[in-house]
MIRO-323827 format. One line per field, with one value per residue (C-alpha): residue number from 1; y, z, x. Coordinates in steps of 0.001 Angstrom, whole numbers, plus 524288, in hexadecimal, padded with zeros to 5 digits. Layout:
seq = NUM,... .
v = Y,... .
w = Z,... .
u = X,... .
***
This chain:
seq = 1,2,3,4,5,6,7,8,9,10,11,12,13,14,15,16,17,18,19,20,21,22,23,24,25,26,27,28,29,30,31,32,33,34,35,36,37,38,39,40,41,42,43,44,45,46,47,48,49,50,51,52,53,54,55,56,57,58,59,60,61,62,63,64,65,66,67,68,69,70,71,72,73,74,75,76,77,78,79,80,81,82,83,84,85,86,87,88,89,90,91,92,93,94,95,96,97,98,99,100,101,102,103,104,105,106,107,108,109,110,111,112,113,114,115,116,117,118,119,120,121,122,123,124,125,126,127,128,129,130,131,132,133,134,135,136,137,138,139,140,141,142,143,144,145,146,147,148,149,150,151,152,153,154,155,156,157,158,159,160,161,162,163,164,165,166,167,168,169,170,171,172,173,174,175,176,177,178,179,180,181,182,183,184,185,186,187,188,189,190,191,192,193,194,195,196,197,198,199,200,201,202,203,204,205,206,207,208,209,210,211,212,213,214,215,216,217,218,219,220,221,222,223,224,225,226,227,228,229,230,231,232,233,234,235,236,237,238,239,240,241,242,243,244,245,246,247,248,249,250,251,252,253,254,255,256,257,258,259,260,261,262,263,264,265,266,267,268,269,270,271,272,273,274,275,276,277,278,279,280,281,282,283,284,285,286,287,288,289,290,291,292,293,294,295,296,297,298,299,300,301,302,303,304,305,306,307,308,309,310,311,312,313,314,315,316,317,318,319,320,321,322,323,324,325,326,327,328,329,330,331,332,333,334,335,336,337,338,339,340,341,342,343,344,345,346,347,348,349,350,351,352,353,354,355,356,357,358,359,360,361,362,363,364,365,366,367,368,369,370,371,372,373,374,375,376,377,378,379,380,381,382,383,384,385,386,387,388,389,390,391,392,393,394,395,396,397,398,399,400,401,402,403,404,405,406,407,408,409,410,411,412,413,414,415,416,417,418,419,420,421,422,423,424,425,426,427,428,429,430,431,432,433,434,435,436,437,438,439,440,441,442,443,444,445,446,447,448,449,450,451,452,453,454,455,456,457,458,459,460,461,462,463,464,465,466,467,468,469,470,471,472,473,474,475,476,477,478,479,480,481,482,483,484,485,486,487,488,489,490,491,492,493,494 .
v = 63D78,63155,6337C,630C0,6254D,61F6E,62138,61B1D,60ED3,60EB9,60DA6,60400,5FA3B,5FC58,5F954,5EDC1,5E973,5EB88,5E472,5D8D2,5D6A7,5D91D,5CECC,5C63E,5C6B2,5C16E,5B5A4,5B4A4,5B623,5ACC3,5A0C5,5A7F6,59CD0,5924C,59324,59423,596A1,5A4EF,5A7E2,59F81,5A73D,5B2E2,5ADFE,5A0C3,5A206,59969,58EEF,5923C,5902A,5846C,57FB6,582A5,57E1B,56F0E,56B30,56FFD,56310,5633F,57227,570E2,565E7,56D7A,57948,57112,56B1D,57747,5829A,58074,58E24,58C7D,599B1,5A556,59D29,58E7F,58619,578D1,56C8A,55EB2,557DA,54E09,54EE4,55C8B,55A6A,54DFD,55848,561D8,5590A,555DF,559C2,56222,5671F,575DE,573C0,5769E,57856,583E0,58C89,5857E,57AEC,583AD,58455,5750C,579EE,574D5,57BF2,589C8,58D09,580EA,57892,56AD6,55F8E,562EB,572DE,57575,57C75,57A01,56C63,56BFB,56C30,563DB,55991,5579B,5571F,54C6E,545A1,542FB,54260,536EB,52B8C,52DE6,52DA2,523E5,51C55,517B6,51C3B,51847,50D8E,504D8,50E5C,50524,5014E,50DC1,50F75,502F6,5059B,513AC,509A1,50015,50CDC,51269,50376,5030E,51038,50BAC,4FD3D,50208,50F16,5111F,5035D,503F4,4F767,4F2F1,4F679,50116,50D7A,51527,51FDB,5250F,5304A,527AD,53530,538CC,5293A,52968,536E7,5316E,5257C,52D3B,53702,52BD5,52417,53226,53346,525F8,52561,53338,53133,522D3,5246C,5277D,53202,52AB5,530E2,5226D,51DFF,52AFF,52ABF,53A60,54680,54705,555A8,55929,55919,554B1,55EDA,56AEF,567B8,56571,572C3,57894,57204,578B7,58684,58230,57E3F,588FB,59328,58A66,5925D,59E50,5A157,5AE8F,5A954,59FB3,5A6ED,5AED4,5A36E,59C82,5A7C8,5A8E0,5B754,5B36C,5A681,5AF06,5AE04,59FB1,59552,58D6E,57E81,5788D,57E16,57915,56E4C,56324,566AA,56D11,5607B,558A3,56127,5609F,5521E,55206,55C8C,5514B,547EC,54E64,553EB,54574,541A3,54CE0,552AA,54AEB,53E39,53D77,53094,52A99,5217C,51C76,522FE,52F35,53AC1,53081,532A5,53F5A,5414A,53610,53E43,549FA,55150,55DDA,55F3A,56991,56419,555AE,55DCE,56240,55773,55016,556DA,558B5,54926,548AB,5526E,54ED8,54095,53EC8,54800,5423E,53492,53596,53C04,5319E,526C6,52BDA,5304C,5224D,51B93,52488,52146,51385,51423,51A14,51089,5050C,4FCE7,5019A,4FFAA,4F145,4EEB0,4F625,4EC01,4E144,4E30D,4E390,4D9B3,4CF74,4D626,4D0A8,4C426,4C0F3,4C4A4,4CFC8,4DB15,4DB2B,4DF00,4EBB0,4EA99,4F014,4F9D3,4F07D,4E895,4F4D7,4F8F2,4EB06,4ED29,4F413,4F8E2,4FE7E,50483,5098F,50DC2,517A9,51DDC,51FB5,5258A,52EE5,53395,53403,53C41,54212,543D8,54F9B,55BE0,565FD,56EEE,56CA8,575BC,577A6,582F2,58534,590DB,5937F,59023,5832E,57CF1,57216,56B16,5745A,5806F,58AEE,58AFC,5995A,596FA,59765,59352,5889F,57B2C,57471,5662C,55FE5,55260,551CE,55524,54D74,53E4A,5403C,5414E,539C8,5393F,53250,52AAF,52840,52D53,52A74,5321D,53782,529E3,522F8,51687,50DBB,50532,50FA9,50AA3,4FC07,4F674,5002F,50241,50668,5131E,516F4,50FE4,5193B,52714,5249B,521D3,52CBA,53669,53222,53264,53EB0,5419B,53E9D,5479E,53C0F,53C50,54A48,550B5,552C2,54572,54308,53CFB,53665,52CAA,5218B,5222A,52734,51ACB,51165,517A7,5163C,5073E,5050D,50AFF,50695,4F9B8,4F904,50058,4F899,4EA03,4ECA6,4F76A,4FBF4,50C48,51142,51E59,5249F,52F9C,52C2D,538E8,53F9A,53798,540BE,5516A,552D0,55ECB,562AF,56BC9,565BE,55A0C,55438,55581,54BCC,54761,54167,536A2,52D77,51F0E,5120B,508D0,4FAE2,4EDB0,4E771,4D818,4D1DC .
w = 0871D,07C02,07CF4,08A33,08AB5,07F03,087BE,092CC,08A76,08452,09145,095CC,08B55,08D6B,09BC0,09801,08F10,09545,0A0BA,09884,0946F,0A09A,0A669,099B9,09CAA,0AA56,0A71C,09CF3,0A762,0AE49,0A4F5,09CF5,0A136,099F4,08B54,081D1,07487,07218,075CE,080C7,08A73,086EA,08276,08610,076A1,07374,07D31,0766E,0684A,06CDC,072F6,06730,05DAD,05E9C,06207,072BC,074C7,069D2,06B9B,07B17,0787E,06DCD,0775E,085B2,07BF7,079BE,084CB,09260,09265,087E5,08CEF,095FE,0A2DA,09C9F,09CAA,096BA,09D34,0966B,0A261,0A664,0B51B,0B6A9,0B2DF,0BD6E,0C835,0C628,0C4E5,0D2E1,0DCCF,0E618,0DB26,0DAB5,0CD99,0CB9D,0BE6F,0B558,0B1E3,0A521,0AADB,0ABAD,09BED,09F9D,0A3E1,09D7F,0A60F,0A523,0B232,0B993,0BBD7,0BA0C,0BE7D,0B3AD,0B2D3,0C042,0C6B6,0D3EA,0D9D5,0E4AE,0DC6F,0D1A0,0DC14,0E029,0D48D,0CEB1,0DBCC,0D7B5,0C92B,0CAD0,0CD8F,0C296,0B95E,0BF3A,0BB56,0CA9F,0CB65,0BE01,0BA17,0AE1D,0AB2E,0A4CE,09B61,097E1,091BE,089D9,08677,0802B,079C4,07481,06F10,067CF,0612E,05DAB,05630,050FE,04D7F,04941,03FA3,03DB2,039C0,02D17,02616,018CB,011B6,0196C,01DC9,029FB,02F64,03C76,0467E,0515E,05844,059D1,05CCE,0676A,06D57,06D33,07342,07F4A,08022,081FB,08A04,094AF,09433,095AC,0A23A,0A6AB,0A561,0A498,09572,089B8,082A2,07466,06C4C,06752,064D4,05DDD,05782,058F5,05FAE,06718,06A59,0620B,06FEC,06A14,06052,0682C,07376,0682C,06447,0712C,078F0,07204,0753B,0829F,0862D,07F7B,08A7D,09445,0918F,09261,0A027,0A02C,096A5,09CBF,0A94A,0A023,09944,0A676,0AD8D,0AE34,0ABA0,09E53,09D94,092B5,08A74,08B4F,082D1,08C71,089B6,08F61,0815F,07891,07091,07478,0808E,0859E,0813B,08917,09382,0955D,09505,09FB5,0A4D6,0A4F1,0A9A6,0B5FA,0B77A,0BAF6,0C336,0CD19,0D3DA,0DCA4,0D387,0CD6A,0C3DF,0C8C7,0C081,0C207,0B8FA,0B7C7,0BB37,0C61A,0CB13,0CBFE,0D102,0DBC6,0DF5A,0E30C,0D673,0D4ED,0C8BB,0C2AD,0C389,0BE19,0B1F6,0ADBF,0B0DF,0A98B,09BC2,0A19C,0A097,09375,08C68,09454,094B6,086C8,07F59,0855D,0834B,0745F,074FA,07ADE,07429,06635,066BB,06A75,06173,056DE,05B46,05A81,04D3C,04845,0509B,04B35,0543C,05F56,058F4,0554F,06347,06B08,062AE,063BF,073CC,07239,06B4E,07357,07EF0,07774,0742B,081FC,08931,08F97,088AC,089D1,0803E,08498,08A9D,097CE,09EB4,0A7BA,09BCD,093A4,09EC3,09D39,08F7E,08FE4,0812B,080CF,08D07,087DA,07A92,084FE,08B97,07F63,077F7,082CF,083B9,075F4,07518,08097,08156,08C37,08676,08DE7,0946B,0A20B,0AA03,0B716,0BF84,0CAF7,0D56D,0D77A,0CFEF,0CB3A,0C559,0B901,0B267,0B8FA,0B344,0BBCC,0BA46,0BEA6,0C68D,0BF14,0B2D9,0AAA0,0A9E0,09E18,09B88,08CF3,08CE0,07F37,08575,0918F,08A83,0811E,089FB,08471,0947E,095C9,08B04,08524,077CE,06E04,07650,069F5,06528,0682D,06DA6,07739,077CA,081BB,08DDD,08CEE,09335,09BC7,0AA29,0B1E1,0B60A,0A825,0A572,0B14C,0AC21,09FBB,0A34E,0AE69,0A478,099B0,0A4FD,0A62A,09B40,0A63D,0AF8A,0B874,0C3D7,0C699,0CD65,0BFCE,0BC6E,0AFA5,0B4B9,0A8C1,0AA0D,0AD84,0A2EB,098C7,09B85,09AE5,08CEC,08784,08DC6,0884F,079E7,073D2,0754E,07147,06444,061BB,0636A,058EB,04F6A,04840,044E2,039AF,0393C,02D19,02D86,033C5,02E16,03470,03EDD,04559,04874,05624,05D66,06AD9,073FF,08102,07CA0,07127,06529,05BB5,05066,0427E,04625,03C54,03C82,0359C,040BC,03B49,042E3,04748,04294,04E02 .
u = C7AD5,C798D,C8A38,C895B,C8014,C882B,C948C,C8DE1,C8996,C9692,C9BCD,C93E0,C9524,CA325,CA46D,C9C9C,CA5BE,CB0D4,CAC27,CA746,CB623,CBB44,CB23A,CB74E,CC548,CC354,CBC78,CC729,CD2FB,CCB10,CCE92,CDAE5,CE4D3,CDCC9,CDC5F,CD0BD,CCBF1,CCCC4,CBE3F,CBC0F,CC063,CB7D5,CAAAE,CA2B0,CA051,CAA32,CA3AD,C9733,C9B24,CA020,C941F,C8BF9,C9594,C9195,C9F07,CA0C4,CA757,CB24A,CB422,CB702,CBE32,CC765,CC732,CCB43,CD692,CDC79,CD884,CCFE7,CC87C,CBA80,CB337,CB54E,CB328,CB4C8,CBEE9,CBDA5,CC553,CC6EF,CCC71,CC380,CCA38,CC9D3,CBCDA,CB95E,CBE8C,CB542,CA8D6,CAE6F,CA44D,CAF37,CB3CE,CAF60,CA8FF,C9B1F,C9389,C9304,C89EF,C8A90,C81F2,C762B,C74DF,C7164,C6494,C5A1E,C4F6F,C5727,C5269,C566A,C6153,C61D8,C6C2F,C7559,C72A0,C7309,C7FC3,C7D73,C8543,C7B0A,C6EFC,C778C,C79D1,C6C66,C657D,C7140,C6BE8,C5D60,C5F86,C6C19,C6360,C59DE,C6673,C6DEA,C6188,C5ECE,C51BD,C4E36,C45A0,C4C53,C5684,C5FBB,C510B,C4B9C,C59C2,C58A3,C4C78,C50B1,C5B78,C5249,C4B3D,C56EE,C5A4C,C4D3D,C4D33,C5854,C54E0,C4625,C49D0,C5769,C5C0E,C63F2,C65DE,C6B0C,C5F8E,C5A9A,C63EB,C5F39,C688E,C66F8,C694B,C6F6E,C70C1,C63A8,C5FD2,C6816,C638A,C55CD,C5B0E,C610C,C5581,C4CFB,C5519,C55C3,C488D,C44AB,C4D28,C469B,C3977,C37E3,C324D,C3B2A,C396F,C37B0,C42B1,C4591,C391D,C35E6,C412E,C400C,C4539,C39B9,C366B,C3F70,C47C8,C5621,C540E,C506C,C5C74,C6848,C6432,C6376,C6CF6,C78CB,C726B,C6EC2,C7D4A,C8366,C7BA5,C82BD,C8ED1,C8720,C8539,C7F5B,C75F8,C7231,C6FB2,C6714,C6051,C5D85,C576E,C4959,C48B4,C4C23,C4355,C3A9B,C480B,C4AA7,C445C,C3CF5,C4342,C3582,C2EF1,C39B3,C366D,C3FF0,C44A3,C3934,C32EB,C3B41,C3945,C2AA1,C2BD6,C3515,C2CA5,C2045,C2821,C2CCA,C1F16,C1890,C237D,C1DB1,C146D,C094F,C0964,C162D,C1983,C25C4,C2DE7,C3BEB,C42DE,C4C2D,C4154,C3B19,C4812,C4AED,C3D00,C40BA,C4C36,C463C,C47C1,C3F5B,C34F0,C3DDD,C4A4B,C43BB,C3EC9,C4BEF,C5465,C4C39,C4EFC,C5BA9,C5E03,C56CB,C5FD8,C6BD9,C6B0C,C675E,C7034,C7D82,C7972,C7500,C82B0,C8A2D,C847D,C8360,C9397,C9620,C8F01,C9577,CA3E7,C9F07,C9BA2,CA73B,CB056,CAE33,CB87E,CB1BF,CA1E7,CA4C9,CABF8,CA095,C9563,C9ED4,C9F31,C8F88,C8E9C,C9597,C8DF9,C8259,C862D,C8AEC,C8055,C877B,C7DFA,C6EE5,C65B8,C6422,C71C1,C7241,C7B22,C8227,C84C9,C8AC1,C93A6,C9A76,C9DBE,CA981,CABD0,C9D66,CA198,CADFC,CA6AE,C9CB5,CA6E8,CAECB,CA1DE,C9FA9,CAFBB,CB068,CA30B,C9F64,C8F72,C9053,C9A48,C931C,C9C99,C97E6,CA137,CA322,CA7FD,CAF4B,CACBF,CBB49,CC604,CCB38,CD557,CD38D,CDD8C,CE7BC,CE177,CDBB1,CCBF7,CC53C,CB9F8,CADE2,CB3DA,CAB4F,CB49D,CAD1F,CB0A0,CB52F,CB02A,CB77D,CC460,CC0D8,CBCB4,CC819,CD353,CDE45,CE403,CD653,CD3C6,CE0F9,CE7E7,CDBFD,CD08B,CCB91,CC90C,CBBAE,CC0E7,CB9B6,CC3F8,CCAFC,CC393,CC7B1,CD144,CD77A,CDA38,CCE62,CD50F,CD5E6,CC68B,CC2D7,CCB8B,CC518,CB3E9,CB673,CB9F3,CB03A,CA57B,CA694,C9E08,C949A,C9C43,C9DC7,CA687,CA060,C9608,C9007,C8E92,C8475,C76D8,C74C4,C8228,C7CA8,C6F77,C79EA,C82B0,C781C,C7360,C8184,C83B7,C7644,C76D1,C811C,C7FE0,C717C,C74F8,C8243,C7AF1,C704B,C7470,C7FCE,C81A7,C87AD,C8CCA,C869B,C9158,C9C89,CA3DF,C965D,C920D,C8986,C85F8,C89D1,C88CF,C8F62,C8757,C8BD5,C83C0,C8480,C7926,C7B01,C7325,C7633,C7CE6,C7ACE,C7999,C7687,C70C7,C7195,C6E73,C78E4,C79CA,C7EF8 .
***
C-alpha cells in the first residue's frame, strides 16, 4: 500500500511537471522568431533582476540594442513610431496587466492602474481640468511660491562662501521642492518639506525602499492577482499604517473627507476640481497620493539630471546664465520670471527638452497588449504579448537626433527646419506619452516647474559639483531615487 501511494505521488508530481514544460515551450514558440538573452524566454526572472538591479533603464536599453524578446511574453521596442501607433486610440492596444502593480489602494484602480479604456477615459475627463490648472486658483503662484521656498533654503542654510564652506544634497532639496510644489497645487497648502528642511514622515524614505519591490510584482501577474485579492488582505501589509505613505495617505484621507458630505469646504484648487467634476470620495482619495508620488518623483528627476549636465557642460552652463542674464537686464524676465516669458527663451527651452531626452524621468515599462495579433517594426507580435517601451533607445536615436545623440547638447534644437524642431519635441514628449490616449496629467504643472526652476536658481546662485567623478547615487526602479548629489551653492556676483 505505502508502494502504491508513493507511485501515485510520483506520478502526480510527474504529470505536473511534464505539463509545466509543455505549457513552457508554447509560450516559448510563441516569441521563438525574435531573439533574447538566454533566459528571457523562459522565466520573467531575468525582467525581475533587472528591475531590482538599480539599472532597468541601461539594461533594456543594452537588451532592445541587441535582441527584441526580454521575458516569456515581452518584447521590448525602441521605435518611437511604432510606439505613437499604438498609443493611437483605434489602435487595438489596451494596457497590461502590468498596470495593476500601479495600485496604490490594492483593491482599486486608479487613472493610471486601471485596465479598462472606458473607465480610463472618464476618470482622465474629471481629473484633466484640475491638472491643466483651469480650475485652479493661482496656479502659476503657488508654484513660485514653492520656488521662492527652495532659494530661500538655499540662500538662508546652504550658502557657501569664501570663508565659510557648506555642501549640500541638491537631490533631496529639489524633491522637497516638487513634493511641496504637488501638494500645494492639491490641497491649496504645501506640505512644508522646504521650510522643514526634512523628510517629513519619513515619506521619501519609506517609498525609495518600497517602490522597487512594488514595481518588481508588476511583472508578477499571478502574484499580484494573489496580493490584490481580499481573501488574502490578512497577508498584505496594509499601506494606510505605514509610516510615510500611510502618512501621506491619511492626510489625503482628511483632505478629501471635508470636501464632502452635508457641509463640504470648497476651494479652487486641484481636489475642488475633481470634486466639481463629479469625482466619487474613493476615487478623490487615491488619485490624490497618486499625484503626490507620481508628480513629485519624475520632476525631482527631471530637474536634478539637468542641472547635473549643466554643471558638467560648461559651454552650455555659461550660455544658459548668459541668455538669463540678458533676459534680466532687458526687461524681458520678471523676478519670479513667468512661464510665458520662459517659453520665449529659446536656449532654456532647448536646455529642457535636451535634459529630459538625455535623462528620461519616467523608465517604467508601461506595456501594452493587443487581443489578436499585430505586427511592429515588421516583426510578427502574438496577441497578448507585453510590447514594453525603451525611452533610452527611443531619446537617443541617432535617425532622430543626429550622429552625436549620446552627447548632451542643447545646441541641437537651434536653428533647424520646423519639420525637424517638430520630429525631434514629438519624440522627446513622449516621456509624457503625448500624442496618445495615455497622455501624462501632470504635463502642463511639470512644464511650468522646469520653465520656472532653472531660471530662478541660475540668476542668484552658482553649483559646484563636489564630485564630478561621483556626482550622485542614482537608482532606476521605473522612477528614479536619487540622493547624494553634492553641491557648492555660491551667490552669483552679477
Amino acid at each position: 500500500m505505502p508502494g502504491l501511494v508513493f507511485t501515485a505521488a510520483l506520478t502526480g508530481f510527474a504529470t505536473a511537471v511534464l505539463y509545466l514544460v509543455i505549457a513552457r515551450f508554447k509560450v516559448y514558440a510563441r516569441l521563438k522568431h525574435i531573439p533574447g538573452p538566454f533566459w528571457a524566454p523562459w522565466s520573467d526572472i531575468w525582467l525581475l533582476r533587472a528591475q531590482l538591479s538599480g539599472r532597468m533603464n541601461f539594461i533594456l536599453y543594452d537588451a532592445n540594442m541587441k535582441y527584441g524578446k526580454v521575458g516569456p511574453k515581452w518584447v521590448a521596442c525602441g521605435d518611437g513610431e511604432a510606439l505613437r501607433k499604438i498609443g493611437g486610440v483605434r489602435s487595438g492596444w489596451q494596457r497590461s496587466f502590468w498596470y495593476r502593480g500601479l495600485r496604490i489602494d490594492p483593491y482599486r484602480d486608479n487613472a493610471f492602474s486601471t485596465l479598462d479604456d472606458e473607465v480610463h477615459e472618464k476618470l482622465r475627463a474629471k481629473l484633466l481640468p484640475g491638472y491643466g490648472g483651469k480650475d485652479v486658483d493661482n496656479l502659476h503662484q503657488l508654484i513660485d511660491e514653492q520656488v521662492a521656498g527652495l532659494v530661500s533654503l538655499l540662500e538662508d542654510k546652504y550658502l557657501s562662501t569664501k570663508t565659510e564652506f557648506k555642501p549640500v544634497d541638491l537631490a533631496r532639496k529639489v524633491q522637497y521642492f516638487t513634493l511641496d510644489v504637488i501638494s500645494a497645487l492639491a490641497f491649496g497648502k504645501e506640505f512644508g518639506y522646504l521650510k522643514a528642511d526634512a523628510d517629513l514622515f519619513g515619506y521619501i524614505e519609506t517609498t525609495e525602499s518600497t517602490l522597487p519591490i512594488m514595481l518588481a510584482t508588476a511583472f508578477m501577474p499571478w502574484f499580484l492577482k494573489i496580493m490584490q485579492s481580499p481573501r488574502f488582505k490578512w497577508l498584505i501589509p496594509n499601506a494606510r499604517e505605514m509610516v510615510g505613505i500611510g502618512n501621506v495617505m491619511g492626510l489625503a484621507q482628511d483632505a478629501v473627507a471635508e470636501r464632502y458630505g452635508d457641509n463640504p469646504v470648497v476651494k479652487r484648487d486641484m481636489l475642488g476640481s475633481f470634486v466639481a467634476h463629479g469625482l466619487s470620495k474613493e476615487d478623490a482619495e487615491g488619485e490624490t497620493v497618486v499625484q503626490i508620488i507620481a508628480g513629485s518623483d519624475t520632476s525631482a528627476t527631471a530637474i536634478r539630471s539637468t542641472l547635473l549636465f549643466i554643471m558638467t557642460s560648461p559651454l552650455v552652463y555659461n550660455r544658459l546664465q548668459a541668455e538669463i542674464d540678458a533676459g534680466v537686464e532687458e526687461g524681458r524676465i520678471s523676478s519670479p520670471i513667468t512661464d510665458a516669458e520662459a517659453r520665449e527663451l529659446p536656449y532654456l527651452q532647448a536646455v529642457i527638452r535636451e535634459g529630459l531626452r538625455m535623462w528620461p524621468p519616467a523608465t517604467a515599462a508601461l506595456p501594452k497588449v493587443s487581443d489578436r495579433d499585430q505586427v511592429v517594426c515588421g516583426v510578427h507580435i502574438p496577441a497578448g504579448t507585453n510590447v514594453a517601451w525603451v525611452p533610452w533607445t527611443i531619446m537617443r536615436s541617432k535617425e532622430t537626433f543626429g550622429p552625436d545623440a549620446d552627447l548632451f547638447r542643447p545646441e541641437r534644437w537651434l536653428d533647424i527646419s520646423p519639420a525637424q524642431y517638430r520630429a525631434m519635441d514629438q519624440t522627446v514628449m513622449m516621456e509624457f506619452a503625448s500624442g496618445s490616449r495615455w497622455e501624462c496629467l501632470g504635463k502642463t504643472v511639470a512644464q511650468i516647474e522646469l520653465n520656472k526652476a532653472y531660471v530662478e536658481l541660475l540668476r542668484r546662485f552658482d553649483f559646484t559639483l563636489l564630485d564630478p567623478t561621483n556626482p550622485w547615487k542614482s537608482f532606476n526602479a521605473a522612477v528614479f531615487i536619487q540622493s547624494d548629489m553634492n553641491v557648492m551653492v555660491t551667490r552669483r556676483e552679477v
